[in-house]
C-alpha positions, 0 to 999 in steps of 0.5 A: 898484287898492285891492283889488288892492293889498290881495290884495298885502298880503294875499299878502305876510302868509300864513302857512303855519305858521297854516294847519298850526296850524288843523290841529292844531286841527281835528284835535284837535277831530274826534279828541276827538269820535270817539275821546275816550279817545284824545286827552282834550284834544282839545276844547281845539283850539278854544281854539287857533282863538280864539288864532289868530283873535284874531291875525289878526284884530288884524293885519289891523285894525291894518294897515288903520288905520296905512295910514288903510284901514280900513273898517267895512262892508269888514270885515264883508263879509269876516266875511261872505264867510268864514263864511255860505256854509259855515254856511248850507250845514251848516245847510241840509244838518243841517235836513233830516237832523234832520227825518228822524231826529230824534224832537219834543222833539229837533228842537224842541231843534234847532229853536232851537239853529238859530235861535240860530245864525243870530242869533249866539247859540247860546253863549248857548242852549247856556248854558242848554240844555247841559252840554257834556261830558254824554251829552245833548250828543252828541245836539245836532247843532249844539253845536259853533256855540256857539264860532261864536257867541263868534267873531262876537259878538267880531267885531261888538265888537273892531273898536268897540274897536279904532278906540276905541283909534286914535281916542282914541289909547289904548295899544293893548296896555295896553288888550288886556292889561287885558281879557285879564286881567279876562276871564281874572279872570272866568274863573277866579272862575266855575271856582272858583264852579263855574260851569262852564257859564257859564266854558264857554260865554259870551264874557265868560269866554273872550274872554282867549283871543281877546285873547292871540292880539289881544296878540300882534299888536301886542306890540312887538319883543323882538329875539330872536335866531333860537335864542331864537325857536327855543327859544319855538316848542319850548315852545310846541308842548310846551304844546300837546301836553301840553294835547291829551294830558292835557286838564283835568289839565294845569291846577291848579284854578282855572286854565281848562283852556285856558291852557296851550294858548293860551299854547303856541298864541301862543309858536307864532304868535309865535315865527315872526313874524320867520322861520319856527322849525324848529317853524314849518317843520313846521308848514308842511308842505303835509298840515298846510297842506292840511288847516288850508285846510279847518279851517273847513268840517270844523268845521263838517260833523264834527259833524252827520256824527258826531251824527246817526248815532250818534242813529240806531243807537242806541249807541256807534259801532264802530271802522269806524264812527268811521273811516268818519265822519272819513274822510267828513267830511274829504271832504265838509270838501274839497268844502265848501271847493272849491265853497263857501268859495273861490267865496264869498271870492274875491268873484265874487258881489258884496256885495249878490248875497251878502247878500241870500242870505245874508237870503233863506235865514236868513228860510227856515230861521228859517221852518223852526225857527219851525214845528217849534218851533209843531208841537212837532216834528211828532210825528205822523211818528213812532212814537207811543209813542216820541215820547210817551216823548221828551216828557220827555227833558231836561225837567228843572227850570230856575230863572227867571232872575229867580229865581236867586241866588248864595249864597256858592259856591252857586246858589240859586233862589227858590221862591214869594218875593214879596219876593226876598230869599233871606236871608228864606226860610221853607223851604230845599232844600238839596243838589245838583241833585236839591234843584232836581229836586224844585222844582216839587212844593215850590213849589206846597206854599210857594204852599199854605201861604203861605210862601217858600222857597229851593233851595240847590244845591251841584251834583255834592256830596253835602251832606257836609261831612266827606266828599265827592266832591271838595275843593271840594265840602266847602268849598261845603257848609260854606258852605251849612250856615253860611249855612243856621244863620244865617238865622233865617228858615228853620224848614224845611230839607230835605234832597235828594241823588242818592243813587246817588253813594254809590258814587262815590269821596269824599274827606277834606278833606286829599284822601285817599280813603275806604274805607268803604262809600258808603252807611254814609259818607254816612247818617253824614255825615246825622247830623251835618249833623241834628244840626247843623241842630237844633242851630240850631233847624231842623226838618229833612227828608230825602228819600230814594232814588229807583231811578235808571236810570243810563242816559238812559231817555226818549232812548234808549227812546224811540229804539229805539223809533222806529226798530226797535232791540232793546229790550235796556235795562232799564225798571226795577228789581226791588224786592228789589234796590232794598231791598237796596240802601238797607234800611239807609237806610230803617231808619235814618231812617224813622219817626224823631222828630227828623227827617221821612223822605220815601220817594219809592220807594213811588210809583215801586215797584209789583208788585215792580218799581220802574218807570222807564217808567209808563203808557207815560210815562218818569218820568226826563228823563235817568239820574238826574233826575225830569222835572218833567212827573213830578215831581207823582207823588211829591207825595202823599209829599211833602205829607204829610210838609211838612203835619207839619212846617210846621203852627204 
């Protein structure tokens, strides 16, 4: 009879305009992945699932505890039986496919995003694994879990929260708009800090968007007459319109891409919380509808579907290609909700028949991951020479937690510091991430000489701070050269860049761009930074140019490889063609008094070639960057240069 009663209230609250919104979301989603240049913010369909989650969610708990209903373990067995059976079966289905396409350092990767997964973390993995919007994310075929990972990690905590607030008899909605607007805080400081990752990734910058959708549910009454509500439901749709059309441009910096979307997601939910708004009745259409039933399962399956083949071939998909995908993973989304989701939900498989499935294949597939992970991707499958090659992709230098700092707008690492006191370091490595690239050869000459040292990274800027890349970017190197004058400490400091964003557009500090050229802007921007950094009585290092693919060199060689592919990429660079380039650089810094000029070059340069591929091993992990398994190549040309400088 309870349960009957509950399919009742259940019935009686459906919303078909939700379903049509669902729509409008995963649409988005699988538009953005296929066709990015068509719908530029159509990634910020996600954004739109957590407002519409954090609405039911809140409205379906609320009900239950004013009724003196609520249950916990019920709560947690419908979590269960909404989510587990579609996901175990993507799960199962990408583990098998992964293993047959994809190459060993790949599938270790893939390995532990699945484990991640199914221990509610993969947010947390991506974190630290992934850029999302880098061309390595579009060979990871479970990235899209992570938004999975802050939909469950908020759906073990908020329902704590909740019965908090009916216990103790908090005010609900002052308690959800103080956590909306502390999260949306954190969010907006981790932009404006360029942690964008962390801003991406991690719930405790992207519960906001959870929590409007929560606001709403227990918002009071405002009253609103029918036109009015009308009026909030065409802005609503006109936000999330724009959203989906411009993407990022909709939202001046700091702000988070997504508000605007999530604000035009909640005018559309609550708008037709009183009867449906003209917008609402659109919404409801039945395509809509039918297509907003199966938004969870095409979530799910779009991803592998459109990943795994594009890992395969090698290149972009054609037209036919993407359509062939869309239309295939809108198929597959139908069965998938048809023999899976609605079976599972409709609770003809009782509580423990599903959880123990639900534990019997978890343990499997962990077993798998566990063991592609030991057998690092079983490379004896493949093409010896493309799983050598693969080794490297991706292996880029990472800071150890507890060796990260925050300095200002920068991120720092410590190198060979026993005290852990970045204000104390000997030696700084100042730049963008290639200061960080070349961490492994530095922190092994700090260990040599007995001395501590810092990296410094403004990531994606020049260290310029007269002209950048971009505003920001001149306001985070001023900060750096500052804090770089004032430590006392510090007699080293060297200099790191990639040096092939000269050829980017830069700006001014009043946000108008410059005409010169890139290569002559930034060696005099160097000048000025020597001088300043002798000014303070610093011994200063700059390292120079490296012939950078432009390409992901490891994946994609490595790739064609495996599977047959014509080899029609370039594997280096005429060494003409690389002086060039940078015979002015060379000539400007090389051999020079006051200042130490490392030539990486000349240890990647040979016979007139200067080489990405060496011995049948890829120097680069990715386009630019030295994988750190390479990165002791160059260290003859970087001891010699730190003896000179840090001898007494």
């Amino acid at each position: 009879m309870q349960d009957s009663r509950r399919a009742c209230a259940a019935s009686e609250h459906y919303r078909p305009d939700i379903d049509g919104l669902r729509a409008i979301a995963v649409l988005s989603v699988l538009l953005f992945h296929l066709f990015k240049d068509l719908l530029p913010g159509g990634y910020l369909g996600v954004d739109i699932f957590f407002v519409i989650s954090g609405y039911l969610i809140t409205s379906i708990l609320v009900r239950e505890h004013q009724s003196h209903d609520f249950s916990l373990l019920r709560f947690y067995e419908r979590r269960l039986r909404r989510l587990a059976p579609a996901l175990m079966a993507v799960l199962a289905a990408t583990t098998v496919a992964a293993m047959l396409v994809l190459l060993p350092l790949d599938l270790v990767g893939y390995a532990r995003s699945l484990i991640s997964t199914l221990a509610f973390v993969s947010n947390i993995y991506f974190w630290r694994d992934s850029n999302y919007f880098s061309r390595l994310a579009e060979e990871k075929p479970l990235l899209n879990t992570w938004s999975l990972g802050i939909e469950e990690q908020f759906y073990i905590l908020f329902p704590l929260l909740l019965a908090a607030c009916f216990r103790w008899k908090l005010k609900l909605f002052r308690t959800l708009l103080l956590a909306v607007a502390v999260s949306l805080a954190i969010n907006v400081l981790a932009i404006d800090a360029r942690k964008l990752t962390t801003a991406f990734y991690l719930l405790p910058t992207r519960a906001w968007e959870l929590g409007l959708g929560c606001l709403l549910a227990v918002a009071p009454g405002l009253g609103l007459g029918a036109r009015a509500r009308a009026a909030l439901g065409a802005v609503g749709l006109m936000l999330v319109l724009a959203s989906l059309l411009f993407g990022d441009a909709i939202a001046p910096a700091p702000w988070p891409a997504a508000l605007a979307a999530c604000l035009g997601s909640a005018l559309l939910i609550g708008s037709s919380q009183g009867g449906l708004t003209p917008v609402g009745r659109c919404l409801s259409w039945r395509p809509f509808v039918a297509v907003g039933l199966i938004s969870y399962s095409l979530y799910l399956w779009h991803w592998p579907i459109i990943v795994l083949p594009k890992y395969y071939i090698v290149r972009e998909l054609a037209l036919i290609e993407s359509l062939a995908l869309g239309a295939i993973s809108l198929a597959v989304a139908t069965l998938s909700w048809r023999w899976i989701e609605r079976p599972f939900r409709s609770g003809r498989c009782s509580l423990a028949g599903l959880a123990a499935a639900y534990a019997i294949g978890s343990l499997g597939l962990v077993a798998v991951g566990v063991a592609i992970v030991a057998r690092d991707g079983f490379p004896a499958r493949l093409n010896a020479d493309a799983a050598r090659i693969n080794s490297v992709v991706g292996d880029t230098f990472r800071c150890p937690i507890a060796s990260m700092r925050r300095i200002g707008q920068l991120d720092g690492c410590l190198l060979n510091s026993q005290a852990g006191q970045a204000s104390q370091a000997q030696v700084v490595i100042f730049g963008d991430s290639h200061a960080l690239m070349y961490a492994p050869v530095f922190e092994r000459l700090l260990r040599a000489h007995g001395m501590s040292g810092l990296a410094m990274s403004a990531y994606g800027c020049l260290p310029s701070s007269e002209r950048n890349l971009s505003v920001a970017c001149l306001a985070s190197v001023e900060q750096g050269v500052s804090t770089i004058q004032s430590m006392s400490s510090a007699k080293v400091v060297v200099i790191a860049l990639r040096w092939s964003a000269v050829d980017e557009p830069m700006l001014r500090r009043d946000g108008t761009a410059i005409e010169q050229d890139g290569v002559q802007a930034v060696s005099e921007d160097l000048e000025r930074l020597l001088g300043a950094l002798r000014s303070a009585g610093k011994k200063v290092v700059i390292v120079g140019p490296l012939a950078e693919p432009g390409f992901d060199v490891a994946s994609v060689l490595s790739r064609k490889l495996a599977f047959d592919r014509p080899l029609d990429v370039a594997t280096g660079l005429p060494h003409d063609r690389f002086l060039q380039k940078w015979s002015s650089v060379l000539a400007r810094f090389a051999g020079r008094q006051d200042v130490t000029f490392i030539q990486p070059h000349l240890h990647q340069c040979r016979d007139g070639h200067c080489h990405y591929i060496v011995n049948g091993q890829a120097l680069f992990a990715d386009a630019n960057h030295l994988a750190s398994a390479q990165v002791a190549r160059f260290e003859p040309a970087f001891a010699t240069a730190m003896g000179r400088v840090l001898s007494p």
